[in-house]
DRENDO-1510 file (C-alpha; in Angstrom, 1 decimal, always signed):
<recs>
REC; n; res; u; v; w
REC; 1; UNK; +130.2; +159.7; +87.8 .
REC; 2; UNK; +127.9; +158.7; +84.7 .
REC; 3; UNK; +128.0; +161.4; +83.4 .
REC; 4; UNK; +128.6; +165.4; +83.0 .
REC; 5; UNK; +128.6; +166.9; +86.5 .
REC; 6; UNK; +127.3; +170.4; +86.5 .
REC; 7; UNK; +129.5; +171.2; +90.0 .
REC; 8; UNK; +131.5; +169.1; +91.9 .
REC; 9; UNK; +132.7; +170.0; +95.0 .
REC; 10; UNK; +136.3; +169.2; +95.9 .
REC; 11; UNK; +135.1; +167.4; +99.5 .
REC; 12; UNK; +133.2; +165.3; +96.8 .
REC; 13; UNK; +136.3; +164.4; +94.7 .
REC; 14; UNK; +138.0; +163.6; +98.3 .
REC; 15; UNK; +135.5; +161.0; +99.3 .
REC; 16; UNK; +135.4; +159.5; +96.7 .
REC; 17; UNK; +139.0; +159.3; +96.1 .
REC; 18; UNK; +138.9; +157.4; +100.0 .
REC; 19; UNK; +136.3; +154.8; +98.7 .
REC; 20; UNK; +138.3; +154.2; +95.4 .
REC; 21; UNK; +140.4; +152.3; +96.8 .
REC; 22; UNK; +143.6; +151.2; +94.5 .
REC; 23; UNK; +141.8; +153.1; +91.3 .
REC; 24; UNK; +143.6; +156.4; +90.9 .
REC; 25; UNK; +141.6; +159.6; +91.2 .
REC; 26; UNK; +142.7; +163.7; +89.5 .
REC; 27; UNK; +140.9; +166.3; +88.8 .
REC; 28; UNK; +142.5; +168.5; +85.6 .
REC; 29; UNK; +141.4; +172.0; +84.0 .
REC; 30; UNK; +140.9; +172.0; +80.6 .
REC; 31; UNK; +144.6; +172.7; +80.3 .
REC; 32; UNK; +145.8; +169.1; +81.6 .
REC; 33; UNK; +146.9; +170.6; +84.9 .
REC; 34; UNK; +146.6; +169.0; +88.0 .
REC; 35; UNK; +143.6; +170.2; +90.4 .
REC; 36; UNK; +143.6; +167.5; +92.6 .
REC; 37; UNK; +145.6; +164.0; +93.2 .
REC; 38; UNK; +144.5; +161.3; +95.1 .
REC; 39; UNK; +146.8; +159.5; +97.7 .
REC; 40; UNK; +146.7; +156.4; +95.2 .
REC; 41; UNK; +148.0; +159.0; +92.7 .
REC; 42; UNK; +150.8; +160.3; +94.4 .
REC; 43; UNK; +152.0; +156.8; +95.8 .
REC; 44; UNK; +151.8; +155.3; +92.2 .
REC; 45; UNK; +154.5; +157.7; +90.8 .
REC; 46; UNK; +156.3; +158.4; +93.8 .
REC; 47; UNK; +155.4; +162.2; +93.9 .
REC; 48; UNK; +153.7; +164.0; +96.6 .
REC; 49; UNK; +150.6; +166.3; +96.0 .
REC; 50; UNK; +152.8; +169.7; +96.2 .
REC; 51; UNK; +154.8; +168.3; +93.4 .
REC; 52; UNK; +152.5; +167.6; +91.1 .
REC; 53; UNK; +149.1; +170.3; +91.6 .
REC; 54; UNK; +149.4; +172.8; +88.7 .
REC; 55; UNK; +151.9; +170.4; +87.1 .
REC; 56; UNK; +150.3; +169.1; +83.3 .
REC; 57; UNK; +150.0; +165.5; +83.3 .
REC; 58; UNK; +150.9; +165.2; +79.7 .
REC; 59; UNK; +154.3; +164.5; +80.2 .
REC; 60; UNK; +153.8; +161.6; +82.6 .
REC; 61; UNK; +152.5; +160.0; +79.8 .
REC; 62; UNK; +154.3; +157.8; +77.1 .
REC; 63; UNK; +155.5; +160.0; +74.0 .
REC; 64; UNK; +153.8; +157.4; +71.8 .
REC; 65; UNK; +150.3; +157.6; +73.7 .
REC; 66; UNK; +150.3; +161.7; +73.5 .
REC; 67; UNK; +148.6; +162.0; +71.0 .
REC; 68; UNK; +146.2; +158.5; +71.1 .
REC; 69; UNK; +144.8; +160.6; +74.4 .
REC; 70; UNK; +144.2; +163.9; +73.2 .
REC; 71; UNK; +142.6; +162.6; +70.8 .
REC; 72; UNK; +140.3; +160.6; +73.0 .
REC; 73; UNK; +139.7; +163.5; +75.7 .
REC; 74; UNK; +138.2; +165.7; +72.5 .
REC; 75; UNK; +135.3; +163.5; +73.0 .
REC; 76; UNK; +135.1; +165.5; +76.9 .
REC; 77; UNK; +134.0; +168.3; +74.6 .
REC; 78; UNK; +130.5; +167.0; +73.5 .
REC; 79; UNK; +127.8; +164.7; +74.5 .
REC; 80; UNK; +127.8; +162.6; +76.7 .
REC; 81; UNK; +130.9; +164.4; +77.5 .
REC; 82; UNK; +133.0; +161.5; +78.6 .
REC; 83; UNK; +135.5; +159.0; +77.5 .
REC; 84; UNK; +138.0; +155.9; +78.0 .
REC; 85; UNK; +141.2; +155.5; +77.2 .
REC; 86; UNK; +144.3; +153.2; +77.8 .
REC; 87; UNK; +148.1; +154.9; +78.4 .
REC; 88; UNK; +151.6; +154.2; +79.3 .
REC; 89; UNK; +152.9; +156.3; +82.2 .
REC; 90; UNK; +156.0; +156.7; +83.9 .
REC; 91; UNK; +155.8; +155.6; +87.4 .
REC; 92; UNK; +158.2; +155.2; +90.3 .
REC; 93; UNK; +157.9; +151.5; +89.3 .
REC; 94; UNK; +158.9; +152.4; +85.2 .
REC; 95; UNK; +156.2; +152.5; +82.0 .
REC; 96; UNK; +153.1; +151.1; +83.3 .
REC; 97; UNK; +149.9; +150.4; +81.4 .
REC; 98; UNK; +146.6; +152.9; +82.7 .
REC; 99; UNK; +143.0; +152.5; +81.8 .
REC; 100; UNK; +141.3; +155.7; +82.3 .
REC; 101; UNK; +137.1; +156.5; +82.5 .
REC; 102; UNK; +137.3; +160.7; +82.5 .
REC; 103; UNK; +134.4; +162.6; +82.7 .
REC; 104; UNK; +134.1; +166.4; +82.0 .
REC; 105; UNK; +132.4; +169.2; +84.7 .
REC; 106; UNK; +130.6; +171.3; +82.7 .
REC; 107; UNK; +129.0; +175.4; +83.6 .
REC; 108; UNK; +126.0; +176.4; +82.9 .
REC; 109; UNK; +126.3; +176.7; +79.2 .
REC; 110; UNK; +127.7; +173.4; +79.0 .
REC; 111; UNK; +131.2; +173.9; +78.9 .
REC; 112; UNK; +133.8; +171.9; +80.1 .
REC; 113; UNK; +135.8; +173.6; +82.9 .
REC; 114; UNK; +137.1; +170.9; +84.7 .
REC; 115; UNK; +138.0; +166.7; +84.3 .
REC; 116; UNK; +137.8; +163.9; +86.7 .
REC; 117; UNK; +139.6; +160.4; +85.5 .
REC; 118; UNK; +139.4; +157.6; +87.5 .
REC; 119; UNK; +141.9; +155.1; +86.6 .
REC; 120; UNK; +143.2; +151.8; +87.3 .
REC; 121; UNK; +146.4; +149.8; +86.5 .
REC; 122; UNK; +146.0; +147.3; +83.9 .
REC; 123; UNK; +150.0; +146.2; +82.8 .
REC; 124; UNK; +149.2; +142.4; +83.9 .
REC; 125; UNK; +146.4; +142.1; +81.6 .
REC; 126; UNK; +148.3; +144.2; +79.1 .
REC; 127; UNK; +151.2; +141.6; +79.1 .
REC; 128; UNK; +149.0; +138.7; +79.1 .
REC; 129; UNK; +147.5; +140.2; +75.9 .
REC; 130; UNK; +151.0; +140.6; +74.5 .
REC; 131; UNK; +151.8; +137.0; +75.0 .
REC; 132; UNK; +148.7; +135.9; +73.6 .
REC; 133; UNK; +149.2; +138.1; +70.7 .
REC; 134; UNK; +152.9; +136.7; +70.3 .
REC; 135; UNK; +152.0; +133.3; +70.8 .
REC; 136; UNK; +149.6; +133.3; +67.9 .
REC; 137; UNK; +152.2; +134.9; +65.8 .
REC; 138; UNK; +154.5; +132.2; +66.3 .
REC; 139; UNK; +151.9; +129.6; +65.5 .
REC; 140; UNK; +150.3; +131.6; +62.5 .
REC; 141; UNK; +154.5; +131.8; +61.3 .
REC; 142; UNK; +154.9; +127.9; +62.2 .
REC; 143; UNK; +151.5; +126.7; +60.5 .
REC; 144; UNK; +152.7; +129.1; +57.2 .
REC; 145; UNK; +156.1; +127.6; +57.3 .
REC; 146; UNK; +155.1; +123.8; +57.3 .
REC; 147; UNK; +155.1; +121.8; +53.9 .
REC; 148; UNK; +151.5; +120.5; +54.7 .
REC; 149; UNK; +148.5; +121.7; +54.2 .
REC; 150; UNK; +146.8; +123.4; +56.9 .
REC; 151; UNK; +143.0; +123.9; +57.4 .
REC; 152; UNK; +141.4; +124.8; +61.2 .
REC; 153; UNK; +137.6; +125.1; +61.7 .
REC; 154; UNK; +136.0; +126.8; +64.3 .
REC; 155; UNK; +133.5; +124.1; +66.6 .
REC; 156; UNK; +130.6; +124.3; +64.2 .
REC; 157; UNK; +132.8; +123.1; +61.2 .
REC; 158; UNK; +133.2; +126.4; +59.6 .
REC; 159; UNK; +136.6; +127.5; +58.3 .
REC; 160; UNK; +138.7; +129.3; +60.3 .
REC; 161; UNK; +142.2; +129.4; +58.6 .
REC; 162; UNK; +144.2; +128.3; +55.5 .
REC; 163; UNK; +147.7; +128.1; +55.5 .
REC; 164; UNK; +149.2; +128.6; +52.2 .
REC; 165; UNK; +150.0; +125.0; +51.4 .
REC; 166; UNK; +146.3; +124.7; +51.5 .
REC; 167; UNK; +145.2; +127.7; +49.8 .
REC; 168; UNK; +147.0; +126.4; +46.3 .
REC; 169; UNK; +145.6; +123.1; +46.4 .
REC; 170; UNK; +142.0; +124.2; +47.5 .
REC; 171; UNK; +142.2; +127.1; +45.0 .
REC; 172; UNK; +141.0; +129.1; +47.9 .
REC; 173; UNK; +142.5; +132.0; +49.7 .
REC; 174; UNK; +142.1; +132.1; +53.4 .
REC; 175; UNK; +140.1; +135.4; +53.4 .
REC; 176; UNK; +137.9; +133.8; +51.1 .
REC; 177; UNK; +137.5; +130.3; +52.7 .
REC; 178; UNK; +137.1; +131.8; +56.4 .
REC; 179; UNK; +133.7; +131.4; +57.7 .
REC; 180; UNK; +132.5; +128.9; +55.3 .
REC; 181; UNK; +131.8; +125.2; +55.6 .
REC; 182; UNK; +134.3; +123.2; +55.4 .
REC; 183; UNK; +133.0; +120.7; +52.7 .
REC; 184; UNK; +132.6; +123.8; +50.2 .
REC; 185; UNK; +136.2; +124.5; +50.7 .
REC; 186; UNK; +137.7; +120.9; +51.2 .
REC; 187; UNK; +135.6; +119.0; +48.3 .
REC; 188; UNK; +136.9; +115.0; +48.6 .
REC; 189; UNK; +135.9; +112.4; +46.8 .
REC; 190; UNK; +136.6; +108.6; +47.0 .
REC; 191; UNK; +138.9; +108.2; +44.0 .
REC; 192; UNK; +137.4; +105.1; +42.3 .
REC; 193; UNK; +133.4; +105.5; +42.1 .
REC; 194; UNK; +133.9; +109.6; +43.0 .
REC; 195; UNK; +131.4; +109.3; +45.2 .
REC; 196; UNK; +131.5; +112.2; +48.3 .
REC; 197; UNK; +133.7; +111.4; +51.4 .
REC; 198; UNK; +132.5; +112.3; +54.9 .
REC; 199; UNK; +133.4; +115.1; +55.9 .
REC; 200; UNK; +136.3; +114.8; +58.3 .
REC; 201; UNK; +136.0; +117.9; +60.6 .
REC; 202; UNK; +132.4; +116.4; +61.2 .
REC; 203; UNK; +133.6; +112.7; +62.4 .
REC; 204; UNK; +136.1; +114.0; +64.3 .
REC; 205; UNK; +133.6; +116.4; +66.0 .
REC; 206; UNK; +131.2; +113.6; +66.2 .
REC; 207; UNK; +134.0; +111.3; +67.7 .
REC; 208; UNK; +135.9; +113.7; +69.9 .
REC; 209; UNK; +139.5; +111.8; +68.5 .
REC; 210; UNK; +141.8; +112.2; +65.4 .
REC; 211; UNK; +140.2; +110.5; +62.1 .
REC; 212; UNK; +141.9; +109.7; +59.2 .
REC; 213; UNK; +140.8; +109.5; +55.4 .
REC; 214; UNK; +140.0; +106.4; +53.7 .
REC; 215; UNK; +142.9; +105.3; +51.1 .
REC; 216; UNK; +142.3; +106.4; +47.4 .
REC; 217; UNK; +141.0; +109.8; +48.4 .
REC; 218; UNK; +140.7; +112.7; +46.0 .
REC; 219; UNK; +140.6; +116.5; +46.7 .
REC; 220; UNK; +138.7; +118.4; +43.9 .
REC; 221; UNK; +140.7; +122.0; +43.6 .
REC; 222; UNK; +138.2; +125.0; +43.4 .
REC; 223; UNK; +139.6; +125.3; +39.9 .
REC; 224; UNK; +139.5; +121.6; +38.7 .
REC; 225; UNK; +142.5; +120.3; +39.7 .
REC; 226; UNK; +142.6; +116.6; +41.2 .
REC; 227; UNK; +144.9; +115.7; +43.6 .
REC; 228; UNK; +145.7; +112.5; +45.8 .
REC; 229; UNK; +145.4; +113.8; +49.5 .
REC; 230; UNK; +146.0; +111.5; +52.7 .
REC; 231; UNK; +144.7; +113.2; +55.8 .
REC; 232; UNK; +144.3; +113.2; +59.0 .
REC; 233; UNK; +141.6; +115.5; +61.6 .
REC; 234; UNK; +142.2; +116.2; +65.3 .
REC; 235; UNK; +140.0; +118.2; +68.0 .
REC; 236; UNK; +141.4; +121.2; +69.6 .
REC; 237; UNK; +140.9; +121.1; +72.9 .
REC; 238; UNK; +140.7; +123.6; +75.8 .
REC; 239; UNK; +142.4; +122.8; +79.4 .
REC; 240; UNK; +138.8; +121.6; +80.4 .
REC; 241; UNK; +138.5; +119.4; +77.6 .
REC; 242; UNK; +135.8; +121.6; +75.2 .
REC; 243; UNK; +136.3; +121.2; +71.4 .
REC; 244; UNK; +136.9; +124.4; +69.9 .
REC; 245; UNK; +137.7; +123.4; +66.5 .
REC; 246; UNK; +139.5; +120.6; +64.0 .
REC; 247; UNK; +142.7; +120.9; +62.9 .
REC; 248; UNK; +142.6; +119.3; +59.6 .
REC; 249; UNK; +146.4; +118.7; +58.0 .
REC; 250; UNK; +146.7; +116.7; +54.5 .
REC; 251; UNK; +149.3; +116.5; +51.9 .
REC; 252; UNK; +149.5; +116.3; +48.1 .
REC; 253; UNK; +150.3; +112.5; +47.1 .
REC; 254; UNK; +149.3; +112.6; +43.6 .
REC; 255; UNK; +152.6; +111.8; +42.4 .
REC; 256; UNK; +154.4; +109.3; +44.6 .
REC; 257; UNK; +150.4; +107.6; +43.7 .
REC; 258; UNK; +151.3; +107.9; +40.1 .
REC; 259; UNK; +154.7; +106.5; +40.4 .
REC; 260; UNK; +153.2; +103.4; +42.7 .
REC; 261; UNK; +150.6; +102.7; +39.6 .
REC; 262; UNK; +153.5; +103.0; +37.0 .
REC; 263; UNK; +155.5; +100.6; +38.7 .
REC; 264; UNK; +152.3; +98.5; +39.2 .
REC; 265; UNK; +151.8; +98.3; +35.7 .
REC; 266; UNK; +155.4; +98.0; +34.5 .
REC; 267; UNK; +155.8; +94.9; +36.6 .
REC; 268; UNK; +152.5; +93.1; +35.0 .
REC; 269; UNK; +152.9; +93.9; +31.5 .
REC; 270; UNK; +155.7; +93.7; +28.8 .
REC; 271; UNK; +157.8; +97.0; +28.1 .
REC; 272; UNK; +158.1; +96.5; +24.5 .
REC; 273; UNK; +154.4; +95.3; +23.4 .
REC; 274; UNK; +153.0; +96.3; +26.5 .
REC; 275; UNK; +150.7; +93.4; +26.9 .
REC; 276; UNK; +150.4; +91.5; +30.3 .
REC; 277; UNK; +153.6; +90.0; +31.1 .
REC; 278; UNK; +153.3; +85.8; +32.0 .
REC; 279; UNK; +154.1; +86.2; +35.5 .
REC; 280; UNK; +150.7; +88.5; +35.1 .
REC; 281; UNK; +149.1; +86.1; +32.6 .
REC; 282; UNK; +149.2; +83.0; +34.8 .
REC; 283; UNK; +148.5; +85.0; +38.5 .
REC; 284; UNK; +145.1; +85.7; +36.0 .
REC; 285; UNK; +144.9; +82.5; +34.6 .
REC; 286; UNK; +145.2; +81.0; +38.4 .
REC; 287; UNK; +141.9; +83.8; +39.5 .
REC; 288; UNK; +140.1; +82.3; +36.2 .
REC; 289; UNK; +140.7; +79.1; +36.9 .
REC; 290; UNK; +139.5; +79.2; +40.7 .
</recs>
C-alpha cells in the first residue's frame, strides 16, 4: 500500500501476506490489537494465529522502544496517514531488530479504523551498524589518546577531524576546523626564508603514498604561536584501493630544536665572552681561506 486505503478486504490482506514472502504482515485496530497475522508472523515468534488475534502487540515489543513507536504510529492519524519505524521484539529466537512500513485504513470521514504493517527483519544490519559504530569509538578514543597530533581530511583535502593534540597547537577546535581546507587550519612555513610549504594532504593525494615535511618546518598557531613540527601524510585507503582521505600526524619539536641550536652554539663559541671559540675560528678561517 502507498497510501491510506479506504477499505481493505481481509482476502486482500491474505494475498498479499502469500506474495510477501519473508516480510511479516498484521493488521491492528486502532487499539494495537491483532486483526490478522500472517504465517511469517506466527512462525517468527513461535505463536499460532489463535494465540495472538485480539492479543495487543505492544507487549511484544521491547520496553525501551514502547514509547519510540507510539509516537511514530501518531503520524497514522494524519496525512499521508502512514509511517516507518524500527523495534526490538521478542521472538522465539530472543530480541530481534524490526523495520516496520504501517499504513492506516481510513472510513469515509477519514478516520483511521484499522493498520496494516509490513515488516521485515533487519538485526544483521542492525549489528553491523553497532560494530561500525563501536569501531569508530575505539578509533576516535585511540586517535584522542595518542601524544601526537592528529589531523584527517576527507578526499578533496578538507578537514575532517582534530584530535586534541592538534587542536592546541593549531589554535583550532575540531568543530571549528571541520570542513575547511586544510592549509587554513595547518599554516606551515619553511623555517628560514618563511616562505609557504606545500601542502601535504595535497602531495600525498597527488602521489597516492605517505609524504613527509621538509626539515626546518614551522607550523604558525591560529593564535601566533610558532612551533617546530616534523610530519608525515598518508592515504586512507578503501579494500579497493580508493583514497578517501589523508591522515596527517605531526609533533611539536620546538624544543628538543632549541636545545640542538644551544648546543650548536655552545660548542663554537666561548662560555665566558661568548665569542667564537678557536676550534670555530680556524674551521672559518679554513672556509675563508678556500
Amino acid at each position: 500500500w502507498c497510501g491510506p486505503c479506504r477499505m481493505v478486504a481481509p482476502e486482500l490482506v491474505k494475498v498479499a501476506a502469500r506474495r510477501a514472502g519473508s516480510l511479516l504482515v498484521v493488521k491492528v485496530d486502532t487499539e494495537g490489537r491483532f486483526l490478522y497475522v500472517s504465517p511469517t508472523y506466527c512462525e517468527t515468534f513461535g505463536k499460532s494465529e489463535s494465540d495472538l488475534l485480539g492479543q495487543g502487540f505492544m507487549p511484544l515489543v521491547h520496553e525501551d522502544d514502547r514509547e519510540s513507536t507510539a509516537n511514530a504510529m501518531k503520524a497514522l492519524h494524519r496525512a499521508p496517514y502512514a509511517c516507518h519505524l524500527e523495534q526490538r521484539a521478542m521472538t522465539k529466537s530472543g530480541w530481534r531488530w524490526l523495520a516496520w512500513a504501517d499504513t492506516a485504513i481510513l472510513d469515509e470521514q477519514d478516520r483511521p479504523i484499522a493498520v496494516i504493517g509490513v515488516g521485515r527483519d533487519i538485526t544483521e544490519r542492525k549489528q553491523a551498524e553497532q560494530a561500525l559504530r563501536d569501531e569508530k569509538e575505539w578509533a576516535q578514543v585511540t586517535l584522542q589518546s595518542i601524544g601526537d597530533a592528529v589531523i584527517t581530511t576527507d578526499a578533496s583535502g578538507s578537514v575532517d577531524f582534530l584530535n586534541p593534540v592538534a587542536e592546541a597547537l593549531t589554535g583550532w577546535t575540531a568543530a571549528e576546523a571541520r570542513g575547511k581546507p586544510l592549509d587554513e587550519v595547518f599554516r606551515i612555513f619553511n623555517e628560514e626564508n618563511h616562505q609557504r610549504v606545500a601542502d601535504p594532504v595535497a602531495r600525498c593525494l597527488k602521489a597516492g603514498k605517505i609524504v613527509g615535511l621538509a626539515n626546518h618546518t614551522l607550523l604558525l598557531s591560529r593564535n601566533g604561536m610558532e612551533y617546530n613540527i616534523e610530519d608525515s601524510a598518508a592515504p586512507i585507503k578503501n579494500p579497493e584501493g580508493l583514497i578517501l582521505g589523508v591522515v596527517v600526524v605531526f609533533r611539536d619539536i620546538t624544543e628538543p630544536r632549541r636545545l640542538s641550536r644551544q648546543m650548536a652554539h655552545d660548542a663554537a663559541h666561548d662560555s665566558l665572552t661568548g665569542l667564537v671559540n678557536r676550534r670555530e675560528f680556524e674551521k672559518r678561517l679554513d672556509r675563508a681561506l678556500a
